[in-house]
N, C-alpha and C positions, 0 to 999 in steps of 0.2 A: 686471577679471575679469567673464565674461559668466556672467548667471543659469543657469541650466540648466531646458532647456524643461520648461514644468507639464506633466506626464500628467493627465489628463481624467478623472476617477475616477466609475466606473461600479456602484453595486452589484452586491454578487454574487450576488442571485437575480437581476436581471437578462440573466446572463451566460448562464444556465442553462437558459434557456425554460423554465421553474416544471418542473423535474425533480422527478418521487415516484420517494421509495426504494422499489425492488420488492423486497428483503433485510433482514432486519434480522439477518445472520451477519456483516457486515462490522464490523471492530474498528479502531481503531484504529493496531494491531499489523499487521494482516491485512498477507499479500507479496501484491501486484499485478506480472503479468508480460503483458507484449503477447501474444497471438496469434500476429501474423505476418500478420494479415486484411487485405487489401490494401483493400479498397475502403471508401475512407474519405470518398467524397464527400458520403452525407447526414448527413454527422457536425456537426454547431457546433463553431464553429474553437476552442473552451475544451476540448472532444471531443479535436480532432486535437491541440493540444498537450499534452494530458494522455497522449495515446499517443505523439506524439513524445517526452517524459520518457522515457517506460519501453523504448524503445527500446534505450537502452543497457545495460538489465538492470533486475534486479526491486527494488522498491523498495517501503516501508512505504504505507498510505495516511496517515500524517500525514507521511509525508515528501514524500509528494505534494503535499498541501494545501500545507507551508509555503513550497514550491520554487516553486508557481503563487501563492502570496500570496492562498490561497481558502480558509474557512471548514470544518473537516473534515467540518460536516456538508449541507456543499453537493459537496465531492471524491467525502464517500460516494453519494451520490444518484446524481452523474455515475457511479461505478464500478457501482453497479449495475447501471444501465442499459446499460452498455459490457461489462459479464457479460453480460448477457440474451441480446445483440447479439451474442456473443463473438469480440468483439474484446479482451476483456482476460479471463484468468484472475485466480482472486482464491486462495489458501491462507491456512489460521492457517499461525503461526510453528513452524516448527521448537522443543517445549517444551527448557526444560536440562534436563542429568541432571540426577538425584536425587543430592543427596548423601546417601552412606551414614555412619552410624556408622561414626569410625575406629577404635573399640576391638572394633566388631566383626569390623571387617574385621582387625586384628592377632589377634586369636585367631582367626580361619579359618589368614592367615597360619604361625602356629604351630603347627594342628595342622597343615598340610600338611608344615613342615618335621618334623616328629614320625615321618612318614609314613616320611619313607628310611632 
């Protein structure tokens, strides 16, 4: 059985060109979705894969980080940057309903039935 070749392991502020967060709204949560920006040539090829991801649709920023095998607060720094740029849109999450009281929602229930 042949070894399987070493990847070269680079840190990831390296990767980054010493990226500042220019946001501090971005969550962990947050949906990140492309643009559509075509012109990606002064991008750092960590840049263009992180847009190729989202390519396919919008996805969390930790699920970005863990898909690039990157630090979430090196993804965030990059998604900033690539907002400012807008090449990437960033939203919070869609919140859940609220759940209501079910004993109050059965007496609304009842009186509506009371009604006819």
């Amino acid at each position: 059985m042949t070894p399987a070749p070493r990847r070269r392991l680079v840190p990831s502020f390296l990767a980054a060109e010493s990226v500042q967060p220019t946001r501090n709204t971005l969550d962990r949560v947050t949906l990140l979705s492309a643009t559509g920006m075509t012109s990606t040539d002064d991008l750092t090829h960590v840049k263009r894969r992180l847009l190729d991801l989202l390519a396919g649709g919008p996805l969390a920023l930790a699920e970005v980080a863990a898909r690039l095998v990157l630090p979430v607060s090196l993804v965030r720094a990059l998604v900033a940057d690539l907002v400012d740029s807008s090449h990437l849109s960033a939203r919070a999450p869609i919140p859940h309903a609220r759940v209501h009281d079910p004993e109050l929602l059965e007496a609304v229930l009842d009186g509506l039935r009371s009604i006819r």
